[in-house]
C-alpha positions in Angstrom: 50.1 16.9 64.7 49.5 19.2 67.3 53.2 21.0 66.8 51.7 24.4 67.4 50.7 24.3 70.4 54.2 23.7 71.8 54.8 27.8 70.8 52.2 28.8 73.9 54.7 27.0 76.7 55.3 29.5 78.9 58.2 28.2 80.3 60.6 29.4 83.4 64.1 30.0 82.7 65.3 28.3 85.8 63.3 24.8 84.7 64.3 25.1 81.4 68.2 24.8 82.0 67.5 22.4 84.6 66.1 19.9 82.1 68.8 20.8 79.6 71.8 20.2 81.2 71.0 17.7 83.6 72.4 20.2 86.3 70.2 20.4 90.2 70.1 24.1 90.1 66.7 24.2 91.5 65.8 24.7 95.4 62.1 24.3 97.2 60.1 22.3 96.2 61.6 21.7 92.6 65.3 20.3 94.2 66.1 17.9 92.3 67.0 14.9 94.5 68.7 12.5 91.8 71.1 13.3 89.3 69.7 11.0 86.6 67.6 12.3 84.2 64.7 10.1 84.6 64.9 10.5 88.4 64.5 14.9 87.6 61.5 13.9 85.6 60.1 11.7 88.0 60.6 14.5 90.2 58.5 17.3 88.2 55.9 14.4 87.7 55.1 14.7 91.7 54.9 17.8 91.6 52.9 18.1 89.2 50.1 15.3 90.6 50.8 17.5 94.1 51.8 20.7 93.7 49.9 23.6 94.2 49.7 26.8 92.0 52.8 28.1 90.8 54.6 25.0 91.8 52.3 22.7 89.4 52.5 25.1 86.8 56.6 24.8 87.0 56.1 21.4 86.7 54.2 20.9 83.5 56.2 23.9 82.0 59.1 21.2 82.4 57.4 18.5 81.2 56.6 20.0 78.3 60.4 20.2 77.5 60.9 16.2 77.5 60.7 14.2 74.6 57.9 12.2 75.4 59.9 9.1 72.9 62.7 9.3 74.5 61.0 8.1 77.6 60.1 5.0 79.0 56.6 3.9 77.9 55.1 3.1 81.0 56.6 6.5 82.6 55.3 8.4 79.5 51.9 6.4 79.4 51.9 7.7 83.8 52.7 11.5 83.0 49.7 11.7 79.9 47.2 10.0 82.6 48.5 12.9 85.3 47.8 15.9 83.0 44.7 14.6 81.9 43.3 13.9 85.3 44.3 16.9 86.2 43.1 18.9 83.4 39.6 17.2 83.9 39.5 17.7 87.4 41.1 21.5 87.5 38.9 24.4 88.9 41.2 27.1 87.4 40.5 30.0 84.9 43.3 28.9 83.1 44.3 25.3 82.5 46.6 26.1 79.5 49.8 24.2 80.6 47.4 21.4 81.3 46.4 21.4 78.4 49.5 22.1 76.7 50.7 19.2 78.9 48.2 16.2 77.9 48.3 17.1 73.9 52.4 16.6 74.6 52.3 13.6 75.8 49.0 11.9 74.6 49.3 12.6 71.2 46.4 12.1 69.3 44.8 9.8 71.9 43.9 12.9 73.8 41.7 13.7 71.5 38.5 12.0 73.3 40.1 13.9 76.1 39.8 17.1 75.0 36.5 16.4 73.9 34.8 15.4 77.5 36.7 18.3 78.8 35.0 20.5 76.1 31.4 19.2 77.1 32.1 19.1 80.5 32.3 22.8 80.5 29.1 24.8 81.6 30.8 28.5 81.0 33.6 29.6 78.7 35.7 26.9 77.1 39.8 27.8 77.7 41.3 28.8 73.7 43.6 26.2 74.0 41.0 23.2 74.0 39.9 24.8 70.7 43.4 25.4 69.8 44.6 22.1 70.4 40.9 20.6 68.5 41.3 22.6 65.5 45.2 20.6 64.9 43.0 17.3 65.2 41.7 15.5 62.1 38.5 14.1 64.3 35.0 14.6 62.9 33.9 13.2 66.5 36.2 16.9 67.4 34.2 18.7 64.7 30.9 17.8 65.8 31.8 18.4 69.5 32.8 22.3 68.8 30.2 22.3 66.5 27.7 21.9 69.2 28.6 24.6 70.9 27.6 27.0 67.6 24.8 29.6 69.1 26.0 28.9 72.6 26.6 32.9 74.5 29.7 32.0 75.8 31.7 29.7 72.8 29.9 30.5 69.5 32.6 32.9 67.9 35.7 30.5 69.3 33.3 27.4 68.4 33.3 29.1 64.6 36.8 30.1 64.7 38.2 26.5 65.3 35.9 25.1 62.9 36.9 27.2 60.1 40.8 26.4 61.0 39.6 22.7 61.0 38.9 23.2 57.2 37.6 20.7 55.2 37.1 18.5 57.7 34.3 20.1 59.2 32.7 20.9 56.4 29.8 17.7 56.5 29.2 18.1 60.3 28.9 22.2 59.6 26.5 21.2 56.7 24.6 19.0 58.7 24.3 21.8 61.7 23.0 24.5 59.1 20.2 22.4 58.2 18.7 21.2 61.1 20.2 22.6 63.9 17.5 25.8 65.8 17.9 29.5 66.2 21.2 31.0 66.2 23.3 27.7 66.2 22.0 27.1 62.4 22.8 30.6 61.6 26.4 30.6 63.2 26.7 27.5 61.2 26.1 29.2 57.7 28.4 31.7 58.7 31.2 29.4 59.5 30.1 27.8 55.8 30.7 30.9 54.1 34.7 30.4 55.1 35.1 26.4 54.8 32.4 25.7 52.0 33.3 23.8 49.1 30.6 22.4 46.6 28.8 20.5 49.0 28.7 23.6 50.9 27.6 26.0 48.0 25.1 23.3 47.2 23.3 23.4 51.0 23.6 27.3 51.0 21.7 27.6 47.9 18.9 25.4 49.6 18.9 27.3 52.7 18.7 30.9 50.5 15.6 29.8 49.8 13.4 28.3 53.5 13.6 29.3 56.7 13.5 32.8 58.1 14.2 35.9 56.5 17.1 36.3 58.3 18.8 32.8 57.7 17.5 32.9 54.3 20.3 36.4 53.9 22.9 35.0 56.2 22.5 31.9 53.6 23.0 34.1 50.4 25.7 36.3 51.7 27.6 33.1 52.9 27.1 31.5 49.2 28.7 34.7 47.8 31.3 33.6 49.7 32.0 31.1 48.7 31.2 31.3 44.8 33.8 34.4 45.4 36.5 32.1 46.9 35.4 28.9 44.3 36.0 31.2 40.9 39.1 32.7 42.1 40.3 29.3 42.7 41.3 29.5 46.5 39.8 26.2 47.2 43.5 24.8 45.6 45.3 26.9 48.2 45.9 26.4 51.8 43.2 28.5 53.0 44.0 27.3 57.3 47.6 28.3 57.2 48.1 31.3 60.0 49.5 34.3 58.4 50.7 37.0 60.1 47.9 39.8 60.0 49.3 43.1 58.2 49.6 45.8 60.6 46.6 48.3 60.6 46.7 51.8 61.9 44.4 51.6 65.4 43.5 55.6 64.4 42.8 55.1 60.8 38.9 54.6 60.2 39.4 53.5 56.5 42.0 51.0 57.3 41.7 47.7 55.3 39.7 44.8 57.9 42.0 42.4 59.5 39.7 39.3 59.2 40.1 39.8 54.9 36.2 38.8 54.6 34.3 39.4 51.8 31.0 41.2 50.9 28.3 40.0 48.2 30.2 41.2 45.4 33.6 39.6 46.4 34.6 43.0 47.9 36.4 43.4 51.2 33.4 43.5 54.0 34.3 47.4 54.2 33.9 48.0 50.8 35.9 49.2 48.0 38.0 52.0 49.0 40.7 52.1 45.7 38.9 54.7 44.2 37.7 57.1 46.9 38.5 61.0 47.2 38.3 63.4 49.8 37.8 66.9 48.4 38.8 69.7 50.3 36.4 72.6 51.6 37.4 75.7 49.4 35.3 79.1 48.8 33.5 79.0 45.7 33.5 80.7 42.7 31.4 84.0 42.2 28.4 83.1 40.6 29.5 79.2 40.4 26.3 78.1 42.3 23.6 76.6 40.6 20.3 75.8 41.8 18.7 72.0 41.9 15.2 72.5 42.3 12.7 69.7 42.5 11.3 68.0 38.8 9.0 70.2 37.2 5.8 68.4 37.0 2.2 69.2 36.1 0.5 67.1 38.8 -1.2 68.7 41.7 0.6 69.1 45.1 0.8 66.1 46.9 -2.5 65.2 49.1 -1.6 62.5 51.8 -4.4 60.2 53.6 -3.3 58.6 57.1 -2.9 55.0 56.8 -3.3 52.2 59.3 -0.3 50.1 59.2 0.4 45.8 59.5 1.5 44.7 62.5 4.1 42.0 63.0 2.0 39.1 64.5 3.0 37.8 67.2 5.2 40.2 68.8 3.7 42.8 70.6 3.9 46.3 69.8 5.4 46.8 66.5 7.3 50.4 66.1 7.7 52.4 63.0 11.7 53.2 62.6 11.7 54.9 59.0 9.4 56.5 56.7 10.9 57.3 53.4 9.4 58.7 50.1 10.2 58.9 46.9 11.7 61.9 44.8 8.8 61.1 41.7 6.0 60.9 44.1 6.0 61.3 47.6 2.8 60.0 48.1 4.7 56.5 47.3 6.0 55.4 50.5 8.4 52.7 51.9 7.8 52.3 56.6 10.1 50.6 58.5 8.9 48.4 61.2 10.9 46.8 64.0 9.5 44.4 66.7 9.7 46.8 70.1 9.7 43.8 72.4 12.4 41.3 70.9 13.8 42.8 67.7 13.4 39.2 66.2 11.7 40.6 63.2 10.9 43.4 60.8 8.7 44.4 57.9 8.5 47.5 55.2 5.4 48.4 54.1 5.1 49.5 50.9 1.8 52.3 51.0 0.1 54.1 48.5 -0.5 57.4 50.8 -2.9 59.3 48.3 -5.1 56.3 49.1 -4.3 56.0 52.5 -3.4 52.0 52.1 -0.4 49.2 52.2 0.2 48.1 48.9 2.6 45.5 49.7 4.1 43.8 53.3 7.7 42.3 52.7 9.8 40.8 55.8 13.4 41.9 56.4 16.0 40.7 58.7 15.7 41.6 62.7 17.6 44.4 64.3 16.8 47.4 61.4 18.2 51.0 63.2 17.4 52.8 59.6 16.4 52.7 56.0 15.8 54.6 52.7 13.8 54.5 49.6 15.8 55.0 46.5 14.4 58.4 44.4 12.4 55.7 42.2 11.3 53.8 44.9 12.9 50.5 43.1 15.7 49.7 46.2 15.7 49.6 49.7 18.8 51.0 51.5 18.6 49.4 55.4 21.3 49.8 58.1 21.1 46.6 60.4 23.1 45.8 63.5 24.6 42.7 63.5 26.9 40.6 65.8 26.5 38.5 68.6 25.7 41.3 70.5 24.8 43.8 68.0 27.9 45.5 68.1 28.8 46.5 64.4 26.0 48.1 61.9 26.1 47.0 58.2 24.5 48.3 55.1 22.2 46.7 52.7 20.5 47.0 49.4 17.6 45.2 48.8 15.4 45.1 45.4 11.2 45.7 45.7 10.1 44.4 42.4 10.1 40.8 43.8 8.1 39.0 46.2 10.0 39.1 48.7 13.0 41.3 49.0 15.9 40.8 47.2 19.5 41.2 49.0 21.9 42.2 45.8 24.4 44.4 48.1 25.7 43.8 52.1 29.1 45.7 53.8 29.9 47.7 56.3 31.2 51.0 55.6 33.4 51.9 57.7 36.3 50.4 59.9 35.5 49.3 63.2 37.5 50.5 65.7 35.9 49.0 69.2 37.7 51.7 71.4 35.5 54.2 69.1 32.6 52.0 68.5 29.5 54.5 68.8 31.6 57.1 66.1 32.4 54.6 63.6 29.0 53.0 63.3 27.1 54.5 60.3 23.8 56.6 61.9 22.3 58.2 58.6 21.7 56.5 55.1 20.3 58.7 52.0 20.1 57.8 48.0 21.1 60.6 45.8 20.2 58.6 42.9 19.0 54.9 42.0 22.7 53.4 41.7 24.2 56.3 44.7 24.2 56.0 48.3 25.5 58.2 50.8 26.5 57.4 54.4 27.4 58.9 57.7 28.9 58.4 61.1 29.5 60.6 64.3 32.9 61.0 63.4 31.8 63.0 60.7 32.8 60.9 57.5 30.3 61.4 55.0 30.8 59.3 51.8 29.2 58.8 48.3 28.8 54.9 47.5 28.3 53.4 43.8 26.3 50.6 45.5 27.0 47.9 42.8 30.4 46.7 44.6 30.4 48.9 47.7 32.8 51.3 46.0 33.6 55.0 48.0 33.6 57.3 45.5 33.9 60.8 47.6 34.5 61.6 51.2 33.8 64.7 52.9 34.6 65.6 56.7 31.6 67.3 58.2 30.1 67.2 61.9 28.7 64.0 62.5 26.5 65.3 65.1 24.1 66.9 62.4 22.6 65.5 59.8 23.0 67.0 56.3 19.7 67.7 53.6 19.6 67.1 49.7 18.6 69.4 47.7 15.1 69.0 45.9 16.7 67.8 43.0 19.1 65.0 44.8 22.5 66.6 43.4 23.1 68.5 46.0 24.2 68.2 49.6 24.2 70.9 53.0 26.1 69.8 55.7 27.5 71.3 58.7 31.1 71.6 59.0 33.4 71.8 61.8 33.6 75.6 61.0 30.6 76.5 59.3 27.8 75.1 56.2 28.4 74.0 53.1 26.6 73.1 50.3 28.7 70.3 48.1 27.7 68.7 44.8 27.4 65.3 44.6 29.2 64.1 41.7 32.5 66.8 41.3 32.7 66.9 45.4 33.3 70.9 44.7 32.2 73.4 47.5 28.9 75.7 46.3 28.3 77.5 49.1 30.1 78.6 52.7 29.1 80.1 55.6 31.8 80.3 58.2 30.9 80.5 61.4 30.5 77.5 64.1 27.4 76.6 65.3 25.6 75.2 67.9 23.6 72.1 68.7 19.8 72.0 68.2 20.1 73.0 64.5 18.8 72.1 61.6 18.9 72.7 57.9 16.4 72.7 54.8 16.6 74.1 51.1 13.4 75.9 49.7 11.5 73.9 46.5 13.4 76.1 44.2 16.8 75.7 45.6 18.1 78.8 45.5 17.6 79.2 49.6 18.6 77.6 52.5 17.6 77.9 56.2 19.2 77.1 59.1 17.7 76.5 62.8 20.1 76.7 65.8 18.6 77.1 69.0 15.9 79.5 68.8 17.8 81.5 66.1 16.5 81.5 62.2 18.9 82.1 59.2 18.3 82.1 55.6 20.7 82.5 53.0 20.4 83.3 49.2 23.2 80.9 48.0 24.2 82.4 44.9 24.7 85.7 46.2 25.4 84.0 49.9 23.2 87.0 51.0 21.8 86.7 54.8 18.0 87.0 53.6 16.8 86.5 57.1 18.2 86.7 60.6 16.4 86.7 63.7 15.1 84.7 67.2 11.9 83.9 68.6 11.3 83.2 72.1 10.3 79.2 71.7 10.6 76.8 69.1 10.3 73.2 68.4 13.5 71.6 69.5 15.6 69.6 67.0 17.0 66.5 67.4 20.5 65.1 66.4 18.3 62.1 64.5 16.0 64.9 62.6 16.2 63.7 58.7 14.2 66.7 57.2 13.5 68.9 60.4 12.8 71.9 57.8 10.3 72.6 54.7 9.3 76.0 53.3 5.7 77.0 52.8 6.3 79.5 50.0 8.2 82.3 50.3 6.8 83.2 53.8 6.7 80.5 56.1 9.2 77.6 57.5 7.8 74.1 58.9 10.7 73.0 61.8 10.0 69.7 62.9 10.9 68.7 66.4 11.3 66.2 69.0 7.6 66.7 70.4 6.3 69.5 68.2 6.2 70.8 64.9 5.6 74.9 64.4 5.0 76.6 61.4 7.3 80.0 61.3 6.1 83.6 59.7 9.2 84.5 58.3 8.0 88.2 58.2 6.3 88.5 61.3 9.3 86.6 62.9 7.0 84.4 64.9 5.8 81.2 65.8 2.2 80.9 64.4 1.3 77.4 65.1 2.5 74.7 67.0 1.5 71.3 66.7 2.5 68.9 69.9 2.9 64.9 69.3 4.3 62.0 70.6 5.2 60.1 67.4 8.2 57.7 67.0 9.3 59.1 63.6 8.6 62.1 61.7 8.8 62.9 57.7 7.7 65.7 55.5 7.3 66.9 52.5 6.2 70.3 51.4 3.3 71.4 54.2 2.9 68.0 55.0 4.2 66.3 57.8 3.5 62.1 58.3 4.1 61.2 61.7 4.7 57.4 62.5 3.7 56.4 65.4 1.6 53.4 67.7 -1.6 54.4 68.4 -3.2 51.9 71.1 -1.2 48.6 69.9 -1.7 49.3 66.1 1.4 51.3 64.2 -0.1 54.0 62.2 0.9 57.0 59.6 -0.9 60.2 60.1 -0.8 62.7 57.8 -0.8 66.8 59.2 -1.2 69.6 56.9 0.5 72.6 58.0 -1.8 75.2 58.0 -1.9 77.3 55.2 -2.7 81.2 54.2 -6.5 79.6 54.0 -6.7 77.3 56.8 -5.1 79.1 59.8 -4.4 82.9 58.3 -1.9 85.1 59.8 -3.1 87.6 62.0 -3.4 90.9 59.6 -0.3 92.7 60.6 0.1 96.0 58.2 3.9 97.3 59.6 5.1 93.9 60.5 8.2 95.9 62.2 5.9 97.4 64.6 6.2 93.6 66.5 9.7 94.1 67.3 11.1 95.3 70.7 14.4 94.7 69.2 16.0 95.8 66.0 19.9 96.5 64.9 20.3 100.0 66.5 18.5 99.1 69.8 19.7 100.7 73.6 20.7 98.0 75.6 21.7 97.6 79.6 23.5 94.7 80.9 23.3 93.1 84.5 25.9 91.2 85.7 26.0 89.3 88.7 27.4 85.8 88.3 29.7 85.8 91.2 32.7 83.2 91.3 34.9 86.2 90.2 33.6 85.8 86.8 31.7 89.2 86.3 34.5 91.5 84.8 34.9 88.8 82.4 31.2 87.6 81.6 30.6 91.1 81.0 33.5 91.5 78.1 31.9 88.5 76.4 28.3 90.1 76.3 29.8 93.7 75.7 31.2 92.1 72.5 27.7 89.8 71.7 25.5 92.9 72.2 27.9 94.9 69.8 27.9 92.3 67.2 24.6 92.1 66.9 24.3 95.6 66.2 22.8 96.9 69.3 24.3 99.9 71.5 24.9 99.7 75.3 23.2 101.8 77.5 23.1 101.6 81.1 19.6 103.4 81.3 18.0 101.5 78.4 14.5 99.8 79.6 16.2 96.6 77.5 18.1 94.5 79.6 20.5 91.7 79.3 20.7 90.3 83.1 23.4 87.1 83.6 23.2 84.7 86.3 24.5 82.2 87.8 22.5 79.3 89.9 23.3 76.3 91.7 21.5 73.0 92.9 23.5 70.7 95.0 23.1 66.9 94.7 25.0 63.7 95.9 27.3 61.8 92.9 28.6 58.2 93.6 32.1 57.8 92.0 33.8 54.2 91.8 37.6 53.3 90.0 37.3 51.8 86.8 37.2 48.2 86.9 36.9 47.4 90.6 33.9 44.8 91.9 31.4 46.5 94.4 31.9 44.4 97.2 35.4 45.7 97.1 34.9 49.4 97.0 31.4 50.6 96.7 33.1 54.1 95.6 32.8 57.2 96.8 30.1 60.3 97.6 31.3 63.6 96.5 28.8 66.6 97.6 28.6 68.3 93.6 27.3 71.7 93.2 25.6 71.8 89.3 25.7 75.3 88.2 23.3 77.2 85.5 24.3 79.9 83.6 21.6 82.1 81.9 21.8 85.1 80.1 18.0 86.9 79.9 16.7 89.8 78.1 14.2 91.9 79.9 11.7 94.1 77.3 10.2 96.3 80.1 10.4 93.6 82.9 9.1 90.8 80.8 11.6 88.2 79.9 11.4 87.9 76.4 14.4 85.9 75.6 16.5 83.2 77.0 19.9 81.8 77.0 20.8 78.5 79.5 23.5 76.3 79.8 24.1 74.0 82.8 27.4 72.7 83.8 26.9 69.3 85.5 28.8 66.5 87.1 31.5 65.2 85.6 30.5 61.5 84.0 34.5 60.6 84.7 36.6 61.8 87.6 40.4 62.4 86.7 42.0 62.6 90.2 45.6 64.3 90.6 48.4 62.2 92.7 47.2 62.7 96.3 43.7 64.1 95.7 40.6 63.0 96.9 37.4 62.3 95.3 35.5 65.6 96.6 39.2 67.9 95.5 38.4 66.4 92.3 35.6 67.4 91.8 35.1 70.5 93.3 37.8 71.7 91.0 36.4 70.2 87.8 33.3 72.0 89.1 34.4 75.0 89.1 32.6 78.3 87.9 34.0 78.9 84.1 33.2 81.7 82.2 33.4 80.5 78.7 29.7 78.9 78.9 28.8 82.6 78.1 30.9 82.8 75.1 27.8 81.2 73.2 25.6 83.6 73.6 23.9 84.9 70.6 22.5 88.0 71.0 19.2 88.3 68.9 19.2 90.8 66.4 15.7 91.1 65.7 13.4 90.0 68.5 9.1 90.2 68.6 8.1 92.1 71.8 6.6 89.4 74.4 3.1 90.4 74.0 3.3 89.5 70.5 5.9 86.6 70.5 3.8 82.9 69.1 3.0 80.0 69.3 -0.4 82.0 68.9 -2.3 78.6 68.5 -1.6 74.9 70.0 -2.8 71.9 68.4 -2.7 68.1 69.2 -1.5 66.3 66.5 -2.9 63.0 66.0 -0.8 59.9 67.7 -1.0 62.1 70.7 
């Protein structure tokens, strides 16, 4: 009992050969005065009671190379009573050699020790009290760490010692599960799922089915578990012996978890990856692409009615976090709610939108970021955070055609890496078919899941700052790539389509109903390709449009042949793709936004009540396009155009700022003039403000860092259309979030030269190649939208 422990001695060299040979090779106070053996442990013992810092830690270090049986009973009987004194009366952070100390020589009597030390604590508990508890066989130890299950400080090392307990543990965990409150009861299903025999299969299955949502999935994952572990006949193996963890690649975001924990299906918590492929980017064929358009169907288009949506009782302000429709009928909808105030509790709302009404309410599990309504509208796809403080996301499938939700699938998809947290996490979720899932992260690692068993089936690289679009038929996927778009197909992985070119933020993309074309916002610049011929159909900027965010899930529809929807952050315009103009432009202050066709549903809270409204983009009928006979007779720019260029950006820059936009002006087709009444005039501005910098690490009362004077420079690039700015290009270069200082720098030398003026910020400018003359230019109409 308790033999492990004696591996976490840290022990001085110079003690160590003192106690072995019997030699006084020590000076201070560890001289050894006597030359007996007893009289050098009598020795350390006085220290140890008297000592201070290092000098006590000496001591115990050589105690715990003595035999306590080869001792003298009363001697060994006075050494355990010094260590646990000590240990119970110790103020410091680390009381491991104390601890180390009293297991040596008390033996399993210091058992109730370790026990009153463990409740006596009011912050973190030191490991080696649940080190040196987890070797005991004491259910009066079990209960003790079980206690602390739920608690902020001990729960995971609480759930970690009982699971090395074993067995043991097992009734008191049982007993915890059922009747213990909040977050104790659900650490202690957890901690079941690993330990759980029968008795513990038999009191998951109970829980499955009372309490709250969330215990009631915490219960049926655990039971998986444990049915997992039970058929595969681990229970006959010596699940608590400590193995050495296989080594795992840091840098490699499919690498297999450490912890070996299973999902629902008996796979490893990250899924299945045996089977996965990565297909590499390659040009297509000629004439290889294929279009997916949406069903054919005989029903009318789509008519949507807003709907007033349930809120969670109890809660406060409930806010919508997903809408999602299905492929059939879009008018059959699945929103997402999450608690605003607490995130103790969600719901999805099944709604019937041609009839403006909630079919069906079912609760979920707390902490929902995102979810998806398979094409059928059978499953439920949600992305959850989960532990203790919400630091990993996981995936899960839920069936609709019961009562109450269903959980038949739970992993996480990726590898977490917690130096790289915020680009392993999974941030988009979409079906491609009723048994297909595909997932995302920032890194970029877009894969194809067969949800039954978690497997990966296909992995693309893409940019995981952008989210990609399905095609109307679900087969289909456009992405942005590090170098350009593609279009993939779901099942082969092959490439259909590439354009190579890099891009921007701010963009978007969206297929037409027919899928034969596919637009692309960047900025204020609108593209359209034919993707069989990977013809550019349409090129050109507008002054303003609707900005889109990183989080946009459809941010583009088609309206026929002739107009684009773009959904943004706080409005949504409707585009004449002939006139090249912003028409209409609908502001709103909605929490999430979904479209379909020229409809766009805006989630939102109005007053306290979360509510779906339902915005027709103005058609040909409703809001007609000003009657426009040459529609080229709008432009002040077109290929061929005379165009001056004004450069004053200082900082030395110029010569260069002016080869950059020699070479966009060219590109776009345009010819520089100096005398042309178009100009492109680059500038450079400045706005000075005060940045507190402080080292990593250091406590404010020891260095409340340092003020550095920064100077935050803008870079714009304008075009003039007889004196009227018509178009704009900005960029700012701020402060740096993190300082790198060279050796014998100061703060302000570091920063003034990461601060300084750089040319490249103009090496993104896209000169527009078609441009409406500012008289002309939209929105031509502003509209509130509803939610507002």
């Amino acid at each position: 009992m308790f033999s492990r422990l004696k591996g976490f001695s840290r022990l001085n060299g110079m003690v160590l050969a003192s106690v072995l040979s019997g030699a006084s090779i020590l000076s201070g106070p560890l001289a050894v005065a006597q030359s007996s053996r007893e009289g050098r442990i009598q020795e350390h013992l006085r220290t140890l009671d008297s000592g201070i810092g290092h000098e006590q830690e000496a001591a115990a270090n050589a105690l715990l190379l003595v035999d306590p049986s080869s001792v003298d009973p009363e001697l060994r009987k006075k050494i355990a009573r010094t260590f646990r004194d000590k240990a119970l009366n110790s103020h410091s952070h680390d009381k491991g050699p104390l601890i180390h100390g009293l297991v040596h020589w008390g033996g399993k009597y210091s058992t109730t020790v370790l026990i009153e030390i463990l409740r006596s604590e009011k912050l973190r508990v030191d490991k080696e009290i649940f080190d040196a508890l987890a070797e005991s066989e004491s259910t009066e130890a079990a209960e003790a760490v079980a206690a602390l299950l739920g608690n902020f400080f001990n729960s995971d090392a609480a759930a970690q010692c009982l699971v090395q307990m074993g067995p043991i543990a097992e009734p008191v965990v049982i007993r915890a599960a059922k009747t213990a409150p909040g977050d104790m009861s659900m650490a202690a299903v957890n901690v079941l799922g690993e330990i759980g025999g029968e008795a513990g299969l038999k009191a998951l299955r109970q829980l499955s089915g009372r309490g709250p949502v969330e215990q009631r999935s915490a219960a049926k994952l655990a039971a998986a578990r444990v049915r997992s572990r039970l058929q595969a006949g681990d229970e006959e193996k010596d699940q608590y012996a400590e193995e050495a963890p296989p080594a795992i690649d840091p840098d490699d975001p499919f690498a297999p978890p450490a912890n070996g924990g299973k999902g629902l299906s008996g796979h490893d918590e990250e899924g299945d990856w045996s089977q996965v492929e990565a297909p590499l980017a390659n040009r297509p064929r000629p004439g290889s692409f294929r279009p997916d358009p949406a069903p054919k169907t005989d029903a009318k288009p789509p008519r949507f009615k807003s709907t007033r949506l349930s809120d969670l009782p109890g809660h406060g302000i409930s806010h919508p976090i997903a809408v999602s429709m299905t492929r059939a009928d879009p008018t059959r909808l699945a929103v997402v709610i999450n608690d605003a105030m607490a995130s103790r509790s969600a719901s999805v709302q099944l709604v019937d939108a041609s009839a403006g009404r909630v079919k069906r309410l079912q609760q979920l599990p707390p902490d929902i970021k995102h979810a998806a309504l398979s094409p059928r509208g059978r499953r439920l796809a949600t992305m959850a955070e989960e532990g203790r403080h919400r630091e990993r996301m996981r995936i899960d499938i839920w069936e609709l055609a019961h009562k109450e939700p269903k959980l038949i699938e739970s992993w996480r998809p990726y590898h977490q890496d917690h130096r790289e947290i915020l680009a392993t996490d999974p941030r988009w979720i979409a079906w491609t078919d009723e048994d297909h899932l595909l997932t995302l992260n920032r890194a970029g690692d877009l894969v194809r899941w067969k949800t039954a068993g978690a497997v990966a089936q296909t992995r693309w690289k893409i940019d995981g700052w952008s989210l990609p679009v399905m095609s109307p038929g679900g087969r289909q996927i456009a992405a942005v790539a590090p170098d350009g778009i593609l279009v993939f197909d779901v099942e082969s992985g092959d490439t259909l389509f590439w354009f190579e070119e890099k891009l921007e933020r701010d963009r978007g993309l969206g297929f037409d109903p027919t899928g034969t074309k596919l637009a692309c916002v960047e900025g204020t610049r609108i593209r359209i390709w034919d993707l069989a011929t990977a013809e550019t159909l349409t090129d050109f900027h507008v002054k303003d449009i609707a900005r889109i965010g990183d989080d946009a899930t459809k941010p583009l529809s088609f309206l026929g042949d002739e107009r684009l929807v773009v959904r943004g952050r706080q409005a949504v315009d409707v585009v004449d793709l002939v006139q090249r103009r912003v028409l209409t432009r609908g502001e709103h202050s909605a929490d999430y936004l979904a479209g379909c066709e020229g409809t766009t549903l805006l989630a939102c809270v109005f007053g306290q009540t979360p509510a779906l409204y339902a915005e027709r983009a103005p058609d040909a009928e409703v809001a007609p396009s000003p009657r426009v006979d040459d529609p080229e007779s709008l432009l002040a720019i077109r290929p061929g155009s005379a165009i001056a260029l004004d450069v004053r950006v200082g900082s030395g820059l110029d010569q260069e700022v002016r080869q950059l936009l020699t070479t966009a002006i060219t590109q776009a087709g345009h010819v520089l003039d100096p005398n042309a009444t178009t100009k492109l005039v680059a500038r450079q501005e400045s706005k000075q403000e005060v940045i507190t910098y402080k080292g990593f690490h250091t406590p404010s009362w020891v260095d409340d860092g340092k003020q550095v004077s920064v100077e935050e420079k803008i870079y714009t690039a304008t075009l003039f259309i007889e004196g009227e700015a018509a178009w704009r290009y900005m960029a700012k270069q701020g402060a740096q979030h993190m300082l790198h200082t060279q050796q014998g720098e100061s703060y302000q030398e570091a920063s003034d030269r990461a601060m300084q003026a750089n040319a490249n910020y103009f090496r993104r400018v896209s000169v527009p190649r078609y441009l409406v003359a500012p008289q002309h230019a939209g929105p031509l109409q502003t509209v509130k939208l509803r939610g507002k």
